[in-house]
C-alpha positions as CSV (number, residue, x, y, z in Angstrom):
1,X,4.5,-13.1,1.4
2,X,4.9,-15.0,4.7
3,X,5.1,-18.8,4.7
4,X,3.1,-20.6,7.2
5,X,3.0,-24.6,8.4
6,X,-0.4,-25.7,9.0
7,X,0.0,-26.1,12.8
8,X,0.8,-22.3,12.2
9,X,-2.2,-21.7,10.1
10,X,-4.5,-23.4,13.1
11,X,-2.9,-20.7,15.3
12,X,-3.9,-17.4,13.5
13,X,-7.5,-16.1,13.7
14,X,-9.9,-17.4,10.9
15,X,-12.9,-14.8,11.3
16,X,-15.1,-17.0,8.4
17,X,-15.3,-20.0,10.5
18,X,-15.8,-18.0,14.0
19,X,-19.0,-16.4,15.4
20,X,-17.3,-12.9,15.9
21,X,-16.3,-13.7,19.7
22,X,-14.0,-11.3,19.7
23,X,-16.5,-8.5,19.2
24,X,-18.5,-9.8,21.6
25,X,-17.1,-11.7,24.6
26,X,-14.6,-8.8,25.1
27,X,-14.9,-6.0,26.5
28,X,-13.2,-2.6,25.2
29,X,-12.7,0.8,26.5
30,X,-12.9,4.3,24.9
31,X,-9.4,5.3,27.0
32,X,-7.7,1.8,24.6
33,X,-8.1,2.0,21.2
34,X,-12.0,2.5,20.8
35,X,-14.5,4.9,19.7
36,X,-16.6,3.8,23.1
37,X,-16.8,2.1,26.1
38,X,-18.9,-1.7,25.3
39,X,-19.4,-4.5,28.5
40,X,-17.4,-7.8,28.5
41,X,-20.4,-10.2,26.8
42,X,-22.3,-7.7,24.8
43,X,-22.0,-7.1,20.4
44,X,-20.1,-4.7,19.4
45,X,-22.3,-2.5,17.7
46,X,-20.9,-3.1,14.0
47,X,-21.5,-6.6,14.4
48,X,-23.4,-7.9,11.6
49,X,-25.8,-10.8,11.9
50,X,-23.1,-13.0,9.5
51,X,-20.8,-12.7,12.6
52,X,-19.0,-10.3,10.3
53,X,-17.6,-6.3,10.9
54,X,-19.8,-4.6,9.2
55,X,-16.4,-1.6,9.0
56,X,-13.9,-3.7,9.0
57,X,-12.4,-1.9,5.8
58,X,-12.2,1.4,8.3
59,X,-11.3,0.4,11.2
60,X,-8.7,2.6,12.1
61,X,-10.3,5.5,10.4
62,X,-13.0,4.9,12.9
63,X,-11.2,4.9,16.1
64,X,-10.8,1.2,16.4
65,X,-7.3,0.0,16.3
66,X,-8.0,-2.0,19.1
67,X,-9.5,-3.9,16.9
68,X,-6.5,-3.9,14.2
69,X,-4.2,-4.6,16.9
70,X,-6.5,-7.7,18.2
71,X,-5.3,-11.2,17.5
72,X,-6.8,-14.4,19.4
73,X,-4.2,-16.9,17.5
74,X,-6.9,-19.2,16.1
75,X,-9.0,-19.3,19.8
76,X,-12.0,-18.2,18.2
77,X,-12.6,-20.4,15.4
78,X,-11.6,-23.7,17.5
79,X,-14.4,-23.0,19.7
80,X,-16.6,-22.2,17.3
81,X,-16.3,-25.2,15.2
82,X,-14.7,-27.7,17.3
83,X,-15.7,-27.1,21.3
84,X,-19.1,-26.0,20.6
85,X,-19.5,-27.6,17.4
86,X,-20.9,-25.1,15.1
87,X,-23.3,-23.8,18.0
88,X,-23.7,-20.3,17.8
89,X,-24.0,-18.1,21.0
90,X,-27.1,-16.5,19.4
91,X,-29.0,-19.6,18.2
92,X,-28.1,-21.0,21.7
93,X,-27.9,-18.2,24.1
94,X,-27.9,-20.8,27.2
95,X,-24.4,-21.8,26.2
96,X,-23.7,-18.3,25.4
97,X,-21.6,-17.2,28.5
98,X,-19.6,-20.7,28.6
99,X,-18.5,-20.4,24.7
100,X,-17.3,-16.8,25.8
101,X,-15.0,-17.9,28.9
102,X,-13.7,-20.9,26.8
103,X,-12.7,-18.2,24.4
104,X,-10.9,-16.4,26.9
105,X,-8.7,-19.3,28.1
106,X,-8.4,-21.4,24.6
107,X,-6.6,-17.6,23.4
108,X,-4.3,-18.0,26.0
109,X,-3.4,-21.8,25.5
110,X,-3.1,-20.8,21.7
111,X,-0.4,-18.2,22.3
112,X,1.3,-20.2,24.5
113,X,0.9,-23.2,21.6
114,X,2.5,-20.6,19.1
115,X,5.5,-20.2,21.4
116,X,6.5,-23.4,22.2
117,X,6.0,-24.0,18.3
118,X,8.6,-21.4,17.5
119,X,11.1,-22.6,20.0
120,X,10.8,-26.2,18.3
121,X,11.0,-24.7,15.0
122,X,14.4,-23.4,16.2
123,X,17.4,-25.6,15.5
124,X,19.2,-24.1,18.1
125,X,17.2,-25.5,20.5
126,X,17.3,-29.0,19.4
127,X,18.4,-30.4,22.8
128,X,15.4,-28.6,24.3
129,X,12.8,-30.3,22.1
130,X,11.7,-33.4,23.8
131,X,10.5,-30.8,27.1
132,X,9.3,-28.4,24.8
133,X,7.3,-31.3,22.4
134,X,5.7,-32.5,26.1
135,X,5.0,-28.8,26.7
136,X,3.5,-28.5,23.3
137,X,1.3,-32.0,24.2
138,X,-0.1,-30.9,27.5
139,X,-1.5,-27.5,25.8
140,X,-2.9,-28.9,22.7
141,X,-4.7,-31.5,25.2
142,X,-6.0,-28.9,27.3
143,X,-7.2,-26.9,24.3
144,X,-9.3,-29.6,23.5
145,X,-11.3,-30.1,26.1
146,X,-14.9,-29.2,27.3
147,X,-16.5,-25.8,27.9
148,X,-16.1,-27.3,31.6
149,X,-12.2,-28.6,31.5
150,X,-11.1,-25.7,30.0
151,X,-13.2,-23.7,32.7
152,X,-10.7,-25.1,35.1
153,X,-7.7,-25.0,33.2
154,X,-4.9,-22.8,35.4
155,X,-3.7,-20.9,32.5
156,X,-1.4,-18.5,34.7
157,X,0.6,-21.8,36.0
158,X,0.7,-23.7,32.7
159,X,2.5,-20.1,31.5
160,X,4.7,-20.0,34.1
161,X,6.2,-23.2,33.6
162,X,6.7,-23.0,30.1
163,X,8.1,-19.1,30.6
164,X,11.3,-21.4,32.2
165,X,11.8,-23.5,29.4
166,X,11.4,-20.7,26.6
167,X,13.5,-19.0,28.5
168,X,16.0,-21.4,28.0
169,X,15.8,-21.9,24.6
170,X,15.6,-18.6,23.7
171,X,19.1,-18.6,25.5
172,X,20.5,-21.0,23.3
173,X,19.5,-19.3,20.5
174,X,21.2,-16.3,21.3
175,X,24.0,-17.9,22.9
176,X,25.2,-18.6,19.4
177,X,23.9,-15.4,17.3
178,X,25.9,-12.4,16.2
179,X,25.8,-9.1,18.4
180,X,26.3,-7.9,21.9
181,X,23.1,-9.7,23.6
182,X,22.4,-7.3,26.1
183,X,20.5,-8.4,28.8
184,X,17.6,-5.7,28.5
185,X,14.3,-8.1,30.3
186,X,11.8,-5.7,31.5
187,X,13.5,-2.7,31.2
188,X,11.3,0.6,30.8
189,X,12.5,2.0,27.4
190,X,9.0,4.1,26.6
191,X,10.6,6.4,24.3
192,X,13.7,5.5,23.7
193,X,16.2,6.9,21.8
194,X,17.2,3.5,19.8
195,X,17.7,4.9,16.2
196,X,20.3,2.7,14.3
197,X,20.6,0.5,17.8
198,X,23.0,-2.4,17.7
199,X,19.8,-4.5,19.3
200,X,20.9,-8.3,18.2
201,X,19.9,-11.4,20.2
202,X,18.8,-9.0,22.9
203,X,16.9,-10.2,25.5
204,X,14.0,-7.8,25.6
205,X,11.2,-9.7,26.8
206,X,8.5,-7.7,28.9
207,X,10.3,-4.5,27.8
208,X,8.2,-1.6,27.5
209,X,9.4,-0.2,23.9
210,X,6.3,1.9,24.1
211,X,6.3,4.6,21.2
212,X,10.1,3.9,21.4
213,X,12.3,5.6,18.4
214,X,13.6,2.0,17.0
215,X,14.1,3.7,13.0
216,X,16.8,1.5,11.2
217,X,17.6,-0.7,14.6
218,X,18.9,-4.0,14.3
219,X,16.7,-6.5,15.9
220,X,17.8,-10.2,14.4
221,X,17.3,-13.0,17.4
222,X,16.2,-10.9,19.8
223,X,13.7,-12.1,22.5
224,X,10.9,-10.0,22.5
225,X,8.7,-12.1,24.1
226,X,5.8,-9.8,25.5
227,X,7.5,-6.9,25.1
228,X,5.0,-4.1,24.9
229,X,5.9,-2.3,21.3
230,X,2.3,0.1,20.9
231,X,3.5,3.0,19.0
232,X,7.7,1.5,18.5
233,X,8.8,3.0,15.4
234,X,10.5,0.0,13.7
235,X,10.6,1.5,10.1
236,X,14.1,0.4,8.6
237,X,14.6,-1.7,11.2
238,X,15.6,-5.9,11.3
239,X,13.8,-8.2,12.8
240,X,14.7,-11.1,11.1
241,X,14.8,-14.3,13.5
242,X,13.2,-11.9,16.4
243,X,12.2,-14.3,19.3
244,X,8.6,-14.7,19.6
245,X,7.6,-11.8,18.0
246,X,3.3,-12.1,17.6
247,X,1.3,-10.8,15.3
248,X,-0.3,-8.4,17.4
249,X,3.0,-6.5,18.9
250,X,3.7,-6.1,14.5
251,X,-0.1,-4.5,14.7
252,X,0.6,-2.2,17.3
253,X,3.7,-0.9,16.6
254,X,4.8,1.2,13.1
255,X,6.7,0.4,10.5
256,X,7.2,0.7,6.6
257,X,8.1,-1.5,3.5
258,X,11.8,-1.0,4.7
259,X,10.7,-3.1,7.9
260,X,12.1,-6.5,7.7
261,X,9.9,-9.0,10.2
262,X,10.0,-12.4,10.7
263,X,8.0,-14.9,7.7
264,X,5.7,-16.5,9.9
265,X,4.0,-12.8,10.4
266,X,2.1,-11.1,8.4
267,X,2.7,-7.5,7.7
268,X,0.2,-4.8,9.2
269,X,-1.8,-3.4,6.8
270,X,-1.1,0.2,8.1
271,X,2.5,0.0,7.3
């Protein structure tokens, strides 16, 4: 069972209190995880007038593990309940487009809010805090502003900056962690051969482990921030401590009741 803070529980999705933006405001293709092709701004058609899935037991038997692999890290019901207060986009359709594109950026300030809350959760990093507590600060700020402030919110830049300061305290993190630490940022691995792989406090961030054989490997502290993992086979395998692991790379990827992953996450339903 995974243990969760509550400023970690206000960054995973709570579908009861949000009106189902995700199956609306998005848009999803046939060629990605989908059954069909459905316009950014439009229902998805199993959307139920509760805001609810009407197959979300199924999904995957249905084509859509899009959907499974989906996580907007609590985006949907803050603007729900908080920057629209409660307004939904079908009782006020004039607002309708504005909820949708504050959806869009408050996911993005959210995941960046879960990083920088796992790098302060991270003793190693203590002499990092007080840049990454002002990083944390500014984001939160942002994430509560208006439909319009967040409008003009430059989430690309905000990232950026904070991508420098992660990076360094993922570094010292690793710095001080058990195993050889290679330096494996952005490498293409897409099918790999990695069974049994001596993996720990590797920096793999923005690696493409893409259907990658990664049975048994040992992944404890190592950076995985955005590392593409759709299809990795991590059954057997250690992730305990992993670096920014998310809970949608654990959705996309495979695994087993062997596969150890970090508490904070919880564990797909399809493994």
């Amino acid at each position: 069972m995974h243990t969760r803070d509550a400023r970690r529980s206000d960054l995973a999705s709570d579908c009861a209190n949000c009106f189902g933006l995700c199956c609306v405001a998005l848009p999803f293709s046939a060629a990605a995880g989908f059954p069909y092709d459905k316009p950014e701004a439009s229902p998805c058609r199993n959307l139920s007038g509760d805001f609810r899935c009407g197959v979300h037991a199924d999904l995957r038997e249905r084509g859509y593990t899009g959907c499974t692999v989906f996580e907007c890290f609590g985006a949907g019901q803050k603007v729900s309940q908080r920057t629209f207060s409660g307004a939904d986009w079908r009782s006020a359709p004039g607002s309708a487009r504005d909820m949708f594109a504050s959806f869009g950026v408050m996911r993005r300030l959210h995941e960046l809010l879960w990083y920088l809350t796992e790098a302060l959760e991270r003793p190693e990093a203590e002499p990092l805090h007080a840049e990454l507590r002002a990083a944390y600060d500014r984001t939160e700020r942002l994430s509560l502003g208006t439909p319009e402030e967040l409008k003009a919110v430059d989430t690309d830049a905000l990232r950026g900056e904070a991508a420098l300061l992660l990076r360094r305290a993922s570094g010292r993190v690793r710095e001080g962690a058990p195993g050889p630490g290679e330096d494996r940022a952005g490498a293409d691995l897409m099918g790999a051969r990695l069974r049994k792989a001596d993996l720990r406090a590797a920096c793999l961030r923005g690696a493409y482990l893409i259907a990658a054989d990664l049975r048994g490997a040992d992944l404890r502290t190592a950076d995985l921030l955005g590392a593409d993992m759709r299809d990795a086979d991590l059954r057997g395998a250690d992730l305990s401590g992993a670096l920014f692991l998310t809970q949608p790379q654990a959705n996309a990827a495979k695994g087993d009741a062997s596969t150890v992953i970090p508490e904070v996450l919880d564990r797909p339903a399809h493994w």
